[in-house]
Every structure is written in structure tokens, then in C-alpha cells.
C-alpha positions as CSV (number, residue, x, y, z in Angstrom):
1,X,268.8,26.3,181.5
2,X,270.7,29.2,180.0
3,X,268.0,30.0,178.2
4,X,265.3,30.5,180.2
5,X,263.9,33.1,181.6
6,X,262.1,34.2,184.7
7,X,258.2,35.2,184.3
8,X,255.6,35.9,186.4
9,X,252.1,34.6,186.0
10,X,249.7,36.6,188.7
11,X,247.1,33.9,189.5
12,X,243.6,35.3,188.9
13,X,241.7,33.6,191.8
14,X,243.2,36.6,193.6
15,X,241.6,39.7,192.2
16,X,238.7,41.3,193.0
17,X,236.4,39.1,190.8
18,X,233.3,42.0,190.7
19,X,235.7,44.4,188.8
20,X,237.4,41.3,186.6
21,X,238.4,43.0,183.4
22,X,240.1,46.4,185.4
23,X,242.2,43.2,187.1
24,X,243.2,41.6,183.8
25,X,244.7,45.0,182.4
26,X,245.9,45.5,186.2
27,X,248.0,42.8,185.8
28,X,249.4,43.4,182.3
29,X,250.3,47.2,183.3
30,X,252.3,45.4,186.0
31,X,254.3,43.4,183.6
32,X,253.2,40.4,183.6
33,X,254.0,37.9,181.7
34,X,250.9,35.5,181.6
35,X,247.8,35.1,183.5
36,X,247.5,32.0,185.1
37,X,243.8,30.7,185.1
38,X,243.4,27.6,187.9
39,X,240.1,25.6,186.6
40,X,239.0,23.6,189.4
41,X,235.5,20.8,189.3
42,X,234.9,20.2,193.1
43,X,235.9,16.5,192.0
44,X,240.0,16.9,191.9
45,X,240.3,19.6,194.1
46,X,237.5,20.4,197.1
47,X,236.6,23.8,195.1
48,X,235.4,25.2,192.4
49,X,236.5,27.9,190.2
50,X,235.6,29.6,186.9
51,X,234.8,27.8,183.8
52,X,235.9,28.3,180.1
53,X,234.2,31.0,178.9
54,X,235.9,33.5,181.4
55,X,239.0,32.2,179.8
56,X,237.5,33.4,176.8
57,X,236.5,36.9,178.2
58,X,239.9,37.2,179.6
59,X,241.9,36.6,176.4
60,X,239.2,38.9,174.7
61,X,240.7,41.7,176.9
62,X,244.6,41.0,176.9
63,X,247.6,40.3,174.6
64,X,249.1,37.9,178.0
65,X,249.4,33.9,177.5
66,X,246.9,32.8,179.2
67,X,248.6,29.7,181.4
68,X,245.6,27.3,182.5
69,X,245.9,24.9,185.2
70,X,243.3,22.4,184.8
71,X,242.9,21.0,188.5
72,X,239.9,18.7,187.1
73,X,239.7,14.6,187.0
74,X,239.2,14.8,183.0
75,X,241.3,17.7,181.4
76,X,241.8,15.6,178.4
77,X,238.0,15.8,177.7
78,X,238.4,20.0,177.5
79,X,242.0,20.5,175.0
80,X,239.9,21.7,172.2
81,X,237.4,24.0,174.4
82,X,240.7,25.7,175.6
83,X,242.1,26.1,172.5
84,X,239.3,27.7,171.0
85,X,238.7,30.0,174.6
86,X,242.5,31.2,174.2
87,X,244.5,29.3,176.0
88,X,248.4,29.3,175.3
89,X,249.5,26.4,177.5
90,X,247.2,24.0,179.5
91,X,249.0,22.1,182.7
92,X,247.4,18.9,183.7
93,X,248.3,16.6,187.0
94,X,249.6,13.2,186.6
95,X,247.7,11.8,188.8
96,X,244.1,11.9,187.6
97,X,244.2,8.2,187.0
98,X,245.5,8.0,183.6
99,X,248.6,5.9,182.3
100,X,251.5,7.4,181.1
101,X,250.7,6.1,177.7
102,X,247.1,8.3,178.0
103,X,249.1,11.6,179.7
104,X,251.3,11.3,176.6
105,X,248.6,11.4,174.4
106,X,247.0,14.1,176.2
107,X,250.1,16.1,176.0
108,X,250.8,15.7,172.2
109,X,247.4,16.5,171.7
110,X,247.8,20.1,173.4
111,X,250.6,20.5,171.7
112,X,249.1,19.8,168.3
113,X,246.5,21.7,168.9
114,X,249.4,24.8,169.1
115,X,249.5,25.5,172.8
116,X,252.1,24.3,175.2
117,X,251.9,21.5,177.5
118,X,252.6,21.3,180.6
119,X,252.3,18.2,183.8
120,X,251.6,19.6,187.7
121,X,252.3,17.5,190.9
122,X,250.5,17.8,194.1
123,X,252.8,17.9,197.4
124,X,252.8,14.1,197.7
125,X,253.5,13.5,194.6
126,X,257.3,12.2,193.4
127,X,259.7,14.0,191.3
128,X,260.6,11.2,189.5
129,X,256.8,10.1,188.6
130,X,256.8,12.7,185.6
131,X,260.2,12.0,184.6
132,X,258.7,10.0,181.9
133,X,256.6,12.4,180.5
134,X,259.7,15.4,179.7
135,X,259.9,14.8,176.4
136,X,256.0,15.3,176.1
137,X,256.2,19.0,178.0
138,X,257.5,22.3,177.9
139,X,257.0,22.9,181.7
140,X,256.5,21.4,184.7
141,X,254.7,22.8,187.5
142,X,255.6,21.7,191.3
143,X,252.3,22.5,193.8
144,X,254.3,24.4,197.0
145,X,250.9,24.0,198.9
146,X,247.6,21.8,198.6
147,X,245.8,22.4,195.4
148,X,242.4,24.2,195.8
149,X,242.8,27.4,197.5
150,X,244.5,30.3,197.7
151,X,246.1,32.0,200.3
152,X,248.1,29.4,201.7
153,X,251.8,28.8,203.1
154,X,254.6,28.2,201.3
155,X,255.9,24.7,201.7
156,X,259.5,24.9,201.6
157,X,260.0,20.9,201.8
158,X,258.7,21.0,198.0
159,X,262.3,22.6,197.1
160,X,264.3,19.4,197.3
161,X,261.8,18.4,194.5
162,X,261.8,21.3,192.2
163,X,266.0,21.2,192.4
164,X,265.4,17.1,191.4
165,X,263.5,18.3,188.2
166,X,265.8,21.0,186.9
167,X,268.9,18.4,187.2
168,X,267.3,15.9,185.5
169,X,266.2,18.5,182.9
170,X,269.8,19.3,182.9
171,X,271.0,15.8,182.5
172,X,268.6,15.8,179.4
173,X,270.0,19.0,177.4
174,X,265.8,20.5,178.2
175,X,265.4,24.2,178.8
176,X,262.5,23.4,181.0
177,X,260.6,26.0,182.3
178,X,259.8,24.9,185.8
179,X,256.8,26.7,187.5
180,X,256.0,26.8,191.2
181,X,252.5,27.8,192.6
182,X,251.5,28.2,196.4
183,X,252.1,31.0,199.1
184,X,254.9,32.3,196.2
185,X,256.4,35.9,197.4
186,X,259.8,37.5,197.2
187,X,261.5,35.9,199.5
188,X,260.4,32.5,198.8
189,X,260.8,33.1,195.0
190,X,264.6,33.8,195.6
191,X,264.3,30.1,197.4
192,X,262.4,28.1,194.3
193,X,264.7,30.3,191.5
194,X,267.9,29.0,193.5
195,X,267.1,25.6,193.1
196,X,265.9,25.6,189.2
197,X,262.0,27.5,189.3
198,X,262.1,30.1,186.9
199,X,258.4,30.3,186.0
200,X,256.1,31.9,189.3
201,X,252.3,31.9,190.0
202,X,251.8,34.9,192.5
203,X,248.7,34.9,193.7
204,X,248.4,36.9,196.9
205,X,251.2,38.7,197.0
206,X,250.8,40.2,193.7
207,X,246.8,41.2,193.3
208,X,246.5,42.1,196.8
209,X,249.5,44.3,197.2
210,X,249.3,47.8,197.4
211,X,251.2,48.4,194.5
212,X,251.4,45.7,192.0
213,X,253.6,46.6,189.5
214,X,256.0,47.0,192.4
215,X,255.8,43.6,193.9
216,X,256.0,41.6,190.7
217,X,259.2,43.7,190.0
218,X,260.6,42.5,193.7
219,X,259.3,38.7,192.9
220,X,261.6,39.2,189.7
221,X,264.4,40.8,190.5
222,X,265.0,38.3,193.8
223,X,264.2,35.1,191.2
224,X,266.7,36.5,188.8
225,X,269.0,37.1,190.9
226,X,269.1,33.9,192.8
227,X,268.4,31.8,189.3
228,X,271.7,33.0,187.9
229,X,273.4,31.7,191.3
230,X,272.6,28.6,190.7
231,X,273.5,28.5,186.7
């Protein structure tokens, strides 16, 4: 855990999608550290977003990771497409309906294919469900709202959960990064960081702020703050 560090990943469903490419170079003159891409099929999730080729376009434009969070029933089907669009890490649910024996092949085959991997879980979903699957990921991302849309609340009963991942990560000797995406601010960041979260997807509050640069700074500076509390 000492050796994390806290990032910010501005989620892209928030922009201003008819002036895309000034958002993308928005967002790395903030200081950003990735750009998180959510890749929805109407199937997982009731929505749909964007598809592969603007993760291509994107990563055309900008030296950030981009961090894709494949909220589809078959992201196993796409770990090649990614790579070759530009991905850097691909995060896929555990409940999709696959074993554990089929997540963990899904995860070593993002990982051989040079990006990292990384398992989400929805709201309902139980901590220890993805304990299994640790050794197979470098991050773990906890849902703080219902994947699907943006703009929602914060739920701040998913922090029990996020705090039951980083000690078992501790227990294990991991450096996990641990990732949290929903209704994520300043205030609430300072929450998720004091429990273990290190890794944050603002959406909202970072695109649609008056001065962006700014509130990623604020999201930061309250994570780091209350991370190192809780070292």
C-alpha cells in the first residue's frame, strides 16, 4: 500500500461529446492521469455507450492510459480489439456469468496481451466474491452507484467494501490499486482514500466543473491526504 499512488481517471461519458478531441487534451492539461473509457452493450447495463474505435481515436490524440471498463456480458470476446485500439488496462465485472476458472483466463489473457487487468463489482455484489481472482489483477474497481449512467449519488454504504479489499490486499503483501467510480467528488474521495481507494473515476465533477484542472487538483489533494491517514 506504500506504494501506491493516488490518480485520477476523468470519466469520458461526461464531456461534451460534439467537441470530443478539445475534451481529451482538456483532461490531460488538467493532469490527469488516465482517461477512463466505460463501454456499455444495452445487455449488462440498460445503456449504451461508445464502441472501440473511439478508443482508438482517443489514444490517437493523447499520451494518457486509457483505463476501459468493459460494462458488456462478453468482454472476453473483445481483449485483442482493445489492445490493438490502445487500451492500457481493461476492467471486467465478475458477474457476467463466467466461472472463476474462465475470469482467470480472461485476466491472464489481458495481461499477456501487455495491458493491465482489472475485476469491477456492482453494488450488490460481495467483497469477498473477487478475493479469488487477486492474484490475476492489478486493480479492483468497487461500483459507488448502479452501473450505466452517470450523474448519480455517491453510495457511501459501498465503503465498508472498498476498506474489506485493501485489508485483504494488505494481508496478501499486494499493492493493489483499488478504484472507485460513481457520484466521486472531493469530499467523498477523502471518504473512499481513507478506507484504501487510491485510484478515482470523476466523472461529473471533473468535466463539468468550471475549472477543471482545479477540481481534479481538490479530488487529489483530499484523497492524498486522507490515504496517508489511513497508512
Amino acid at each position: 500500500m506504500k506504494n501506491l499512488k493516488i490518480q485520477t481517471s476523468p470519466s469520458i461519458l461526461a464531456c461534451d461529446w460534439l467537441h470530443l478531441e478539445d475534451e481529451v487534451r482538456r483532461a490531460e492539461a488538467a493532469g490527469a492521469d488516465m482517461l477512463h473509457c466505460d463501454i456499455m452493450d444495452g445487455m449488462f447495463v440498460p445503456n449504451m455507450s461508445f464502441g472501440f474505435d473511439i478508443v482508438k481515436l482517443m489514444h490517437g490524440v493523447t499520451k494518457m492510459p486509457m483505463d476501459v471498463h468493459m460494462m458488456t456480458s462478453a468482454p472476453q470476446k473483445y481483449i485483442e480489439v482493445l489492445r490493438d485500439a490502445g487500451a492500457a488496462m481493461i476492467t471486467i465485472h465478475n458477474d457476467i456469468g463466467l466461472s472463476d476458472d474462465e475470469l482467470v483466463e480472461a485476466l491472464k489473457k489481458i495481461r499477456a496481451c501487455g495491458m493491465k487487468a482489472a475485476i469491477s463489482l456492482r453494488p450488490k455484489i460481495p467483497a469477498e466474491s473477487i478475493f479469488p481472482l487477486l492474484p490475476y489483477v492489478d486493480m479492483v474497481l468497487v461500483m459507488t452507484v448502479e452501473p450505466g449512467f452517470g450523474g448519480q449519488k455517491f453510495m457511501a454504504d459501498m465503503l465498508p467494501k472498498i476498506a474489506a479489499i485493501r485489508y485483504e490486499a494488505d494481508r496478501r503483501g499486494m499493492d493493489l490499486d483499488i478504484q472507485v467510480d460513481g457520484g466521486i467528488n472531493e469530499e467523498n474521495a477523502a471518504r473512499t482514500a481513507a478506507v484504501g481507494a487510491n485510484v478515482f473515476v470523476v466523472g461529473t465533477a471533473s468535466f463539468r466543473a468550471p475549472d477543471m484542472k482545479e477540481a481534479l487538483d481538490k479530488v487529489k489533494a483530499a484523497a492524498e491526504k486522507a490515504f496517508l491517514s489511513g497508512l
